[in-house]
C-alpha positions in Angstrom: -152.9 298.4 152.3 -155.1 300.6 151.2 -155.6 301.0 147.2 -156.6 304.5 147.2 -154.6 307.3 148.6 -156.0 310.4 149.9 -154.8 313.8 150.6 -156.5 316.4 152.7 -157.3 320.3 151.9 -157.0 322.6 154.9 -160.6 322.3 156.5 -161.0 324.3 159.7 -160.8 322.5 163.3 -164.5 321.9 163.6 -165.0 320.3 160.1 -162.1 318.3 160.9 -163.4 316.4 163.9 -167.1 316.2 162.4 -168.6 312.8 162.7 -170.1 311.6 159.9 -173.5 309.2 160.9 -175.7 307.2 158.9 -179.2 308.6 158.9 -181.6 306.9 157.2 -183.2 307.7 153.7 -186.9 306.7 154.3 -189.4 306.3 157.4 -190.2 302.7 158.4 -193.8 302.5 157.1 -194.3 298.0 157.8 -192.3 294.9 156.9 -192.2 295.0 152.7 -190.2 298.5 153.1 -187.8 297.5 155.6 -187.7 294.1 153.3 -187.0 296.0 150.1 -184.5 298.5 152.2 -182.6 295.4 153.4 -182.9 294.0 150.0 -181.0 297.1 148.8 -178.5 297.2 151.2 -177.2 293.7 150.4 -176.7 294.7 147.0 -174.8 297.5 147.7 -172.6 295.6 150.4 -172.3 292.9 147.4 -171.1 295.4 145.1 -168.6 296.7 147.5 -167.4 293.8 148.3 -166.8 292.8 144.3 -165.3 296.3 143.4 -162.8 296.1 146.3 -162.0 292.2 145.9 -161.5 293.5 141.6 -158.9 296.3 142.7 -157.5 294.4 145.1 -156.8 291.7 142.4 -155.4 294.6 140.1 -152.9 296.2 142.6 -151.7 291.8 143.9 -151.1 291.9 139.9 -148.8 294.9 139.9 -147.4 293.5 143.5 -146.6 290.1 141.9 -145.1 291.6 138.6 -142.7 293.6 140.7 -141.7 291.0 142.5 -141.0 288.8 139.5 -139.1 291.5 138.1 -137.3 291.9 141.5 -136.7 287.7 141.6 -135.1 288.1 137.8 -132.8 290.4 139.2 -131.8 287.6 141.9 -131.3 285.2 139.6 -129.0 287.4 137.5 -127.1 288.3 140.8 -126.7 283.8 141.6 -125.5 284.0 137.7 -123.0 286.5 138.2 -121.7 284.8 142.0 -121.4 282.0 139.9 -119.3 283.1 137.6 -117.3 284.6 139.8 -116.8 281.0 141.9 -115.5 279.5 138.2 -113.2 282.3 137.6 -112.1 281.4 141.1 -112.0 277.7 140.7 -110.2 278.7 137.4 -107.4 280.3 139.3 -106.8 277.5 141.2 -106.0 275.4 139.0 -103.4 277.5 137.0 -102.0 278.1 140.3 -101.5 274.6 140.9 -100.4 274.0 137.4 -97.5 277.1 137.4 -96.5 275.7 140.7 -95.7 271.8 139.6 -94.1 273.4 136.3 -91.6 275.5 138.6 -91.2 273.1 140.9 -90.2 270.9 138.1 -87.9 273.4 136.6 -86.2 273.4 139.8 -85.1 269.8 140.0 -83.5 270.9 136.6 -81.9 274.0 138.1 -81.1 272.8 141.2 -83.3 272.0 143.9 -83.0 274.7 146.3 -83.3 277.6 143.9 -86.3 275.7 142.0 -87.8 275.8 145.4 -87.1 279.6 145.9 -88.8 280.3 142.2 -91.5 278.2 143.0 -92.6 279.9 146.0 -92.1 283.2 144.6 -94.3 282.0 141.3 -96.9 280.5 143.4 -97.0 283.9 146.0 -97.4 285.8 143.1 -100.1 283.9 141.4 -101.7 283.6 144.9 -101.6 288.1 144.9 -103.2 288.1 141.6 -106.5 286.0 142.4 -106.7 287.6 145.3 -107.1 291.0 143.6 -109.5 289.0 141.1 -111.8 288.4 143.5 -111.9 291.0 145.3 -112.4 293.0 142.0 -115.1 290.7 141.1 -116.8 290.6 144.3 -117.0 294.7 144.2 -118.3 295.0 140.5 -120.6 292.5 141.7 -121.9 294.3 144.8 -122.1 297.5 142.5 -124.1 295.3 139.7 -126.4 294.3 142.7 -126.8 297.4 144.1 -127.6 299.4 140.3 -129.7 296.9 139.6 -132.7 296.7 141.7 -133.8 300.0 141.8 -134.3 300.2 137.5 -135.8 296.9 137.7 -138.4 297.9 140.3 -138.3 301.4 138.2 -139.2 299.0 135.4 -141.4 296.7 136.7 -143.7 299.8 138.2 -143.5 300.8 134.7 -145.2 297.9 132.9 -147.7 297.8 135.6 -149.1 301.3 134.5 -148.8 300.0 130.5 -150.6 297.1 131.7 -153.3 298.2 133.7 -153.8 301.6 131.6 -154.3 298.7 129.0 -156.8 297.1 131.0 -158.9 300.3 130.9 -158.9 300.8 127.6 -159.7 297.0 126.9 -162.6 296.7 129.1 -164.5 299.9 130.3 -166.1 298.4 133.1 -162.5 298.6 135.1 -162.6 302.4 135.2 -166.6 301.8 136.1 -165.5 299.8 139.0 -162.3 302.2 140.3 -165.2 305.3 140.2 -167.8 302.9 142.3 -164.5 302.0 144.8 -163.6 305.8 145.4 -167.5 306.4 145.5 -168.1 304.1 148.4 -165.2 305.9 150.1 -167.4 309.3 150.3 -170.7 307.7 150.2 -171.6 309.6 153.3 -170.7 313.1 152.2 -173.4 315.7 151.2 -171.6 317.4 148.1 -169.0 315.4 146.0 -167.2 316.6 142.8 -165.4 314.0 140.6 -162.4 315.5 138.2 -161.5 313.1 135.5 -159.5 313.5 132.3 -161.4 314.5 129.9 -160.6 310.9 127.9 -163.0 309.5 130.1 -165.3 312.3 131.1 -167.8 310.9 128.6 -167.9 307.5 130.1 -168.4 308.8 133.2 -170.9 311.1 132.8 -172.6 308.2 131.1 -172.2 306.4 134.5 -173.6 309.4 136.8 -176.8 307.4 137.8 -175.2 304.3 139.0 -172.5 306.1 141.4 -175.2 308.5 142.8 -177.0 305.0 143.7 -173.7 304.3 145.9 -173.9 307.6 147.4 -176.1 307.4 150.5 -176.5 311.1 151.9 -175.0 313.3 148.6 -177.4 315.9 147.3 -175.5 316.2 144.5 -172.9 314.5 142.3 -170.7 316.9 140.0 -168.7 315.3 137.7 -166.1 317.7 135.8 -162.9 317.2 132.8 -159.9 318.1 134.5 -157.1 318.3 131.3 -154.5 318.7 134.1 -154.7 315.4 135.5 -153.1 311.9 133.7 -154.5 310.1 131.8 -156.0 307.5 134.0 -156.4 310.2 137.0 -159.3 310.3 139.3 -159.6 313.0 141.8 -162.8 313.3 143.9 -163.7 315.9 145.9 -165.8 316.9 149.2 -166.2 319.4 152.1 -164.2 317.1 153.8 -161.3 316.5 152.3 -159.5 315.2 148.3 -158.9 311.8 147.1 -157.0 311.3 144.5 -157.9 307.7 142.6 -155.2 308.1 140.1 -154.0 304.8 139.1 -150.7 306.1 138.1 -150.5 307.8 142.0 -150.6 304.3 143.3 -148.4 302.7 141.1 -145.8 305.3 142.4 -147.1 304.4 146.1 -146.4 300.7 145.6 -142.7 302.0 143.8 -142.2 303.8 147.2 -143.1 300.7 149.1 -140.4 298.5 146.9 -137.9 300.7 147.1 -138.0 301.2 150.8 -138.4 297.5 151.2 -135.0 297.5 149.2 -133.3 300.0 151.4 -134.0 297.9 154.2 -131.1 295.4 152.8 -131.0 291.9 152.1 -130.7 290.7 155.8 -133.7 292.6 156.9 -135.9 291.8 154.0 -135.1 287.9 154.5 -136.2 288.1 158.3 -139.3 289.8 157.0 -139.9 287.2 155.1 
């Protein structure tokens, strides 16, 4: 899965279908300049490589809280079918209990009409925890059912307090979310880069270092965008929009868990 989502502006037909090649930067002039070239490239790849394994790491986080948040709401489900199996167990036994204690009071009565109220005691208690469980079983269903969309809703939820805490912790996370989106354009001539302007600062300060990513851009714009969140990210070229908001892959990921959910239990275990 990819960890950046991208949307696309209305480009015309040509632009659209516009392959996008790899010239290179310098002539060939003897071994120590292809040496320092290859040299270069490593580093980049390098870098690539550890930016995409960090976010990766950052979204499996988010991924694995969800899912622990999604496994507490199992548990609570087995906690409630559980109670429901005592209350049933439960029943049982008083039905067992009423039954001996009319049976008995019909070898007092009379055995034939002790018999009759037995029966008729015992049906009746029979009825009764039949209508318990079945009560039971549908407030548990609904339980179930309410359940694991708010704690998904929840879960999605602390992953954006905890990475949006992440950021603000350690700068060198948003420095490595800009290098991942920049690696994603690398090949585009013009790119503009909208951030809120709580980090427009920072990433002005950082302008140098992602132009060293971007392999054929003449020029790097970086611009405050007070519209976006907090934590948004929106870079721009001829070609198309991507928007790096952390918060607008959170809510992808949400979309993912909740259609997971819909699914239903059966089809989610045979995935599994």
């Amino acid at each position: 899965m990819s960890r950046v989502i991208k949307s696309h502006n209305t480009i015309p037909a040509s632009e659209q279908s516009k392959t996008i090649s790899i010239k290179k930067l310098f002539q060939e002039d003897g071994p120590a300049v292809e040496e320092s070239e290859a040299d270069n490239e490593l580093i980049k790849q390098r870098s690539a490589a550890e930016l995409e394994k960090e976010m990766e790491q950052k979204l499996s986080q988010a991924e694995s809280k969800a899912r622990q948040t999604v496994a507490e709401a199992d548990d609570y489900a087995e906690q409630v079918r559980s109670q429901i199996e005592a209350e049933r167990q439960q029943a049982e036994q008083q039905l067992q209990e009423a039954f001996e204690e009319a049976r008995q009071q019909g070898y007092n009565a009379g055995f034939s009409e002790g018999q009759e109220a037995g029966r008729q005691t015992y049906d009746g208690f029979i009825t009764e925890a039949q209508e318990i469980i079945a009560s039971s079983q549908a407030d548990y269903a609904r339980t179930i059912e309410s359940a694991e969309p708010v704690m998904i809703d929840l879960a999605v939820a602390l992953a954006q307090r905890i990475l949006g805490k992440k950021l603000e912790e350690d700068h060198e996370n948003w420095a490595a979310l800009l290098k991942q989106v920049m690696l994603e354009v690398r090949e585009h001539e013009h790119v503009k880069i909208y951030v809120h302007p709580h980090w427009y600062t920072l990433t002005l300060q950082q302008k140098a270092e992602l132009e060293q990513l971007l392999s054929h851009t003449e020029q790097l714009y970086i611009y405050p965008d007070s519209g976006l969140p907090e934590n948004g990210c929106v870079v721009e070229s001829k070609y198309g929009r991507i928007d790096a908001t952390l918060d607008r892959q959170l809510e992808q990921l949400k979309v993912q868990l909740l259609e997971k959910w819909k699914e239903g239990p059966d089809e989610r275990a045979g995935a599994d």
